[in-house]
N, C-alpha and C positions, 0 to 999 in steps of 0.2 A: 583450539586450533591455532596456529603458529601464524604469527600475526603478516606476514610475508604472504604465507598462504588465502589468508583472506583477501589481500589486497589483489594477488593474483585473480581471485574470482571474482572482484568488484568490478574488472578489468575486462573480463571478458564473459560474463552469465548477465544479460537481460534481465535489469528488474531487480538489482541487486543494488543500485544505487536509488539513495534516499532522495526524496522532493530537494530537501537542501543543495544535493550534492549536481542537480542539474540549475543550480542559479547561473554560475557559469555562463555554459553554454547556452543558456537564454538569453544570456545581456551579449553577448557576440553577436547572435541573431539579431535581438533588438539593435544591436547598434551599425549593422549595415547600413548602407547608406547610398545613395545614387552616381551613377556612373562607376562603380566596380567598386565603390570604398568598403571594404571589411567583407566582400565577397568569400575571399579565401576561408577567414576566421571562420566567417557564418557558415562553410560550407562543410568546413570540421566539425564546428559544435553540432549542423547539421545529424552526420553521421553518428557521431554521439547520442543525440537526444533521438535517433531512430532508433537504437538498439535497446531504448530503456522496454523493460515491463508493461505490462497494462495498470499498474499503480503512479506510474510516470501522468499518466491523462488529465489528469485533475490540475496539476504542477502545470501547464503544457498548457491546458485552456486558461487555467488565469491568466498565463503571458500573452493572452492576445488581449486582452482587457484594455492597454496604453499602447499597444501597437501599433507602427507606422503599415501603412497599407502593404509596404515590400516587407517587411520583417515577418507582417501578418502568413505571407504567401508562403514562407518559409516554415512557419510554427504549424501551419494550416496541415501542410506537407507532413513534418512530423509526428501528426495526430495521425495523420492516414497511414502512415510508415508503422505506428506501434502497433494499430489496432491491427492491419493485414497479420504482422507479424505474432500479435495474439491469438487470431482465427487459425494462423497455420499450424500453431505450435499447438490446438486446443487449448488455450488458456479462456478462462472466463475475463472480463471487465468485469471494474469493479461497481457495477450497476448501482448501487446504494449511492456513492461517492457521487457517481454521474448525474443520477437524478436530485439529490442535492445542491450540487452547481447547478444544474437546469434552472431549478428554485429560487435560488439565489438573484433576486432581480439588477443586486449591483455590478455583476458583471455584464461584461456588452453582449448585445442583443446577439452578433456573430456566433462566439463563443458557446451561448445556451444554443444558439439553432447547432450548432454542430457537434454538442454533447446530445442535444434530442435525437440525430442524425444514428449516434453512436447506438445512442439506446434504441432506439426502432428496429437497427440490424440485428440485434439480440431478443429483443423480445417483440413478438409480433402484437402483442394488445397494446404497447406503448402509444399509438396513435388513439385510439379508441378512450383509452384512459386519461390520458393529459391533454389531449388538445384543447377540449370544451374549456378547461383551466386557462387558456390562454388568448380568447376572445381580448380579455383589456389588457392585454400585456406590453410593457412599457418597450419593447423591443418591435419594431418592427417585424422580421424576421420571424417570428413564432405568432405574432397575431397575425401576418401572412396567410399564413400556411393552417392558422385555426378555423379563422372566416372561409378561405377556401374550402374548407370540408365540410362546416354548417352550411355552407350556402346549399353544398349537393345537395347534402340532407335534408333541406327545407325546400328543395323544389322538388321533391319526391312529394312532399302533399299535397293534395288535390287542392283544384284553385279555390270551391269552397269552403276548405275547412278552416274552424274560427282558431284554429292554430298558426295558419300560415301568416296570416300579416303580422301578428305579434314576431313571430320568426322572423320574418325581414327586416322588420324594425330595428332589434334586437343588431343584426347584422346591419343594416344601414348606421348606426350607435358606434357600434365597433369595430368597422371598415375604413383604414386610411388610406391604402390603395387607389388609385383613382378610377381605374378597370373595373375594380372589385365594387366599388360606390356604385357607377352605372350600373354594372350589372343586378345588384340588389334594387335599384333606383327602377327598372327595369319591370323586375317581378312586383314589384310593388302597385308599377302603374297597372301593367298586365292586372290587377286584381281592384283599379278601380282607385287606386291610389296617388296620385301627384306628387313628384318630390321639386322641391326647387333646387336644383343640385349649385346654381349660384350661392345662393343665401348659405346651403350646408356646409358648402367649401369655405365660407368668410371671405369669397372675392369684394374687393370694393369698389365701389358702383359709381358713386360721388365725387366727382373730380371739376376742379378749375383747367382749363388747359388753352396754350396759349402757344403759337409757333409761328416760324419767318427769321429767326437768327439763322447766321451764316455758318455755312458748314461745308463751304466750296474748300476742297482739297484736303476734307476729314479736317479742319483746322476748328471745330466746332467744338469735339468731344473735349478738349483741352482747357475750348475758351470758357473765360466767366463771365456770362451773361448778366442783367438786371437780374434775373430768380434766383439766380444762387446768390444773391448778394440779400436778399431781404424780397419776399413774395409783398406785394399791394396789389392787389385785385382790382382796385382804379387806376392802376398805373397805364400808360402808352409807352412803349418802348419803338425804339427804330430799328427795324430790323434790315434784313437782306435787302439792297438794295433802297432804303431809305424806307419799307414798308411799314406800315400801323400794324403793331402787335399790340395787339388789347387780349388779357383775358374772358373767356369763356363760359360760361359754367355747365355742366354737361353731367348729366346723369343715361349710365350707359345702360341697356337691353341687352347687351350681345350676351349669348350664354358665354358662364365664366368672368364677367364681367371686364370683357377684352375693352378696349379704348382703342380706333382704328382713326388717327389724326386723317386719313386720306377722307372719313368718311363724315367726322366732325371738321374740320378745320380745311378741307382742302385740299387735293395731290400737290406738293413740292418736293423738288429735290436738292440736293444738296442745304438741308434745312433742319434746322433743332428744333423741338417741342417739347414741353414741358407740360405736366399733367401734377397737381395739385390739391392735397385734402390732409385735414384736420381728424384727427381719430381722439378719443377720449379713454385713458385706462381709469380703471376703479382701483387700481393700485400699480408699485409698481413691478415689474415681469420682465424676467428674458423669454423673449419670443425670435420669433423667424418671419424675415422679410422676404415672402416666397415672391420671385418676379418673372413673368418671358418679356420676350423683347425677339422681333426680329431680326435687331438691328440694333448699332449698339447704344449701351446702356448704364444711366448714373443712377445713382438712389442715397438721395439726403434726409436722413433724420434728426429733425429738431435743429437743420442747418448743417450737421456736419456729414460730411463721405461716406458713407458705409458699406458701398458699393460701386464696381465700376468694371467693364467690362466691352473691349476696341474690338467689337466684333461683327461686321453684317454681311448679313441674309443669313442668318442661321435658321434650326428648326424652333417653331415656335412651341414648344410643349413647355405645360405647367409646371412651374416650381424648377424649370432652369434653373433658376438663378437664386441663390437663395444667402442672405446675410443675417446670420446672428449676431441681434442686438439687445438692449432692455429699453422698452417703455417705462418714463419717468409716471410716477402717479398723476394723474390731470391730461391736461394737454396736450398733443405731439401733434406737429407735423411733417408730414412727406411730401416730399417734392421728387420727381422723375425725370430725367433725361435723357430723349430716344432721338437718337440721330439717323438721319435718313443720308445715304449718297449719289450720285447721277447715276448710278446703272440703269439702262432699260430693260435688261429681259426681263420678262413677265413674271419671275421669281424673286425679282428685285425690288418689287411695288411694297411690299408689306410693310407699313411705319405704324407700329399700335402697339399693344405695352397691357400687361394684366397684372393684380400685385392680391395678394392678400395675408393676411397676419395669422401666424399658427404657432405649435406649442415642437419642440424638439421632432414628434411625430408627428405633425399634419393636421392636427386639428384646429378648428380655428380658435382664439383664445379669447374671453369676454372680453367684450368691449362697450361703452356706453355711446349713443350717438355724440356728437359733437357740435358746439355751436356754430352756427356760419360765420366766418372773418364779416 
C-alpha cells in the first residue's frame, strides 16, 4: 500500500493509531493547567484521543496514573468517548488487556476502578468473579466497592449461623470507609459482639492540653506561643489577659477520640489551645496525620509545621484534614493548634480537635505506647 495512503487512514480510521502515536496528545492533556492554560491544545488532543480504537484504553488509563485532577477529567472523558464509540461501532474491548491493568496494583486506584467499570459493562460475571479478589486492595476505590458487596452477602445469613461473625470480622479487617466500618461494627454488635470503633480507627486518646493565649482579631493562628517554641509540661505561661496557662493532662472518652477544650479546659473565646502527646514508632514510616478541627488548625511534628489551615466553624468530619508525613524510628511528638474566635451563634461554640495516625488508606499504622514527658 502506498505509503501516502496509509497515512491517509491513520488520519482518519479509529484504532489505527499505535499506543505510541497517542503520547502526544496525552502530554497536552496532561499539561493543562488552571485558569484556561493549554485548554485549547487539551481540547484538540481531546478530540484526537476520542476517536482512537478500543485498543487505545490501556494507553489512556495508564495516563491517569500521574495525573493532575483537571487533566484526570479530561482522560476520564476520553475513556468514555472510546468505549461508547466501541459499543456503537460493535467493536469488542480488549478484555484480557483491561483485566490486566485492573491487576496491576501499580497503577492508581482511579484508573483500576474504571477499567473494572469498563469490564463489568461487557461481561456481566465480572463482579461476582473479581470482586472478593479485592477485599485488601491497595486502592481505595475497588476495596470500596468489594466490602460493599460482601457486606450484603454476609447479612443474608442468619444471625446464628457460625459463619456470620467470622464474615464480619473479615469485613471489619478490610473496611476503610468509615460508613462501611460502622456499619459492619453494627452487625457485629447485633450478634453479641462490641467493637471499639476508637481503638480500630487509631484515634489518640492521650493528650496534654493547655489554652488562654490570645486570639483576639484571629492574631492567634500566626502567633508563636511558649508550645511551639519547646512543650514543658511544668511550665506556666501568661496567657490572655495575663491568665495562668498550665498544662493539663487529659485522657479523652468521647467516641472517636474527639478533645472538646470547651469541656476540658473551659468555654473561651477569642482563645488558642494546644493539645499534646508523644507517640512511639518501631521504625521508621510515612504515614498520614488524619485531623478535624472545627476551627482552625496547626499541626507540628517533632517541632516542625506540617499542617495549617485559617478556617472556622467548618464541618467537623474525620480525616478533614489530613498531612503526609514519616515517623522517625523512636520518639515523635505532636502538638495541635485549635483557635477559637468571638462568634456567638450556637454553631460557633465548637473548639475540639481529633487526630489519629494511618497508613496512605486509612488504616491505623503500629505504634508502640510511649513514655510520659
Amino acid at each position: 500500500m502506498h505509503r501516502c495512503v496509509v497515512t491517509f487512514l491513520l488520519l482518519i480510521v479509529p484504532g489505527l493509531a499505535s499506543a505510541a502515536d497517542l503520547t502526544p496528545s496525552i502530554s497536552k492533556i496532561k499539561a493543562v493547567g488552571p485558569n484556561g492554560a493549554g485548554a485549547a491544545e487539551a481540547a484538540a488532543a481531546f478530540r484526537d484521543l476520542s476517536r482512537q480504537g478500543p485498543d487505545a484504553l490501556s494507553a489512556l488509563l495508564a495516563a491517569l496514573d500521574d495525573a493532575t485532577p483537571l487533566a484526570a477529567n479530561w482522560l476520564h472523558a476520553a475513556v468514555g468517548a472510546v468505549a461508547e464509540h466501541a459499543a456503537a461501532a460493535h467493536r469488542p474491548l480488549p478484555t484480557a488487556d483491561l483485566e490486566a491493568f485492573l491487576r496491576d496494583t501499580r497503577h492508581a486506584g482511579g484508573a483500576r476502578r474504571l477499567a473494572y467499570e469498563l469490564l463489568a459493562k461487557t461481561d456481566p460475571s465480572v463482579p461476582k468473579r473479581l470482586l472478593p479478589t479485592f477485599l485488601d486492595d491497595p486502592g481505595a476505590e475497588l476495596r470500596y466497592e468489594a466490602v460493599a458487596v460482601a457486606l450484603e452477602d454476609a447479612r443474608k445469613l442468619p444471625k446464628d449461623d457460625p459463619a456470620a461473625k467470622p464474615a464480619f470480622r473479615k469485613l471489619l479487617k478490610a473496611a476503610r470507609d468509615f460508613q462501611q466500618v460502622e456499619a459492619v461494627a453494627k452487625e457485629l454488635e447485633d450478634r453479641g459482639e462490641t467493637v471499639d470503633l476508637t481503638a480500630h480507627f487509631g484515634f489518640l486518646t492521650h493528650w496534654n492540653v493547655v489554652a488562654g493565649f490570645d486570639n483576639t482579631d484571629g492574631k492567634g493562628f500566626q502567633a508563636v506561643y511558649p508550645p511551639e517554641r519547646g512543650v514543658d509540661l511544668a511550665a506556666h505561661h501568661a496567657g490572655k489577659g495575663g491568665a495562668d496557662c498550665a498544662w493539663k493532662e487529659h485522657t479523652t472518652a468521647e467516641q472517636y477520640g474527639v478533645v472538646d477544650f470547651n469541656k476540658v479546659l473551659g468555654k473561651q473565646k477569642n482563645a488558642v489551645a494546644y493539645g499534646y502527646t508523644v507517640v512511639e514508632s518501631p521504625k521508621e514510616q510515612a504515614i498520614e496525620l488524619r485531623a478535624a478541627s472545627a476551627t482552625a488548625l496547626k499541626i507540628f511534628l517533632n517541632g516542625r509545621e506540617v499542617f495549617a489551615r485559617e478556617s472556622y466553624h467548618q464541618s467537623f468530619d474525620a480525616d478533614s484534614h489530613i498531612a503526609p508525613v514519616t515517623l522517625k524510628s523512636g520518639r515523635n511528638t505532636i502538638l495541635v493548634k485549635v483557635c477559637q474566635n468571638d462568634q456567638s451563634e450556637p454553631f460557633a461554640q465548637n473548639w475540639m480537635f481529633q487526630l489519629r495516625i494511618t497508613d496512605a488508606l486509612g488504616a491505623p499504622v503500629p505504634l508502640r505506647p510511649a513514655p510520659k514527658d
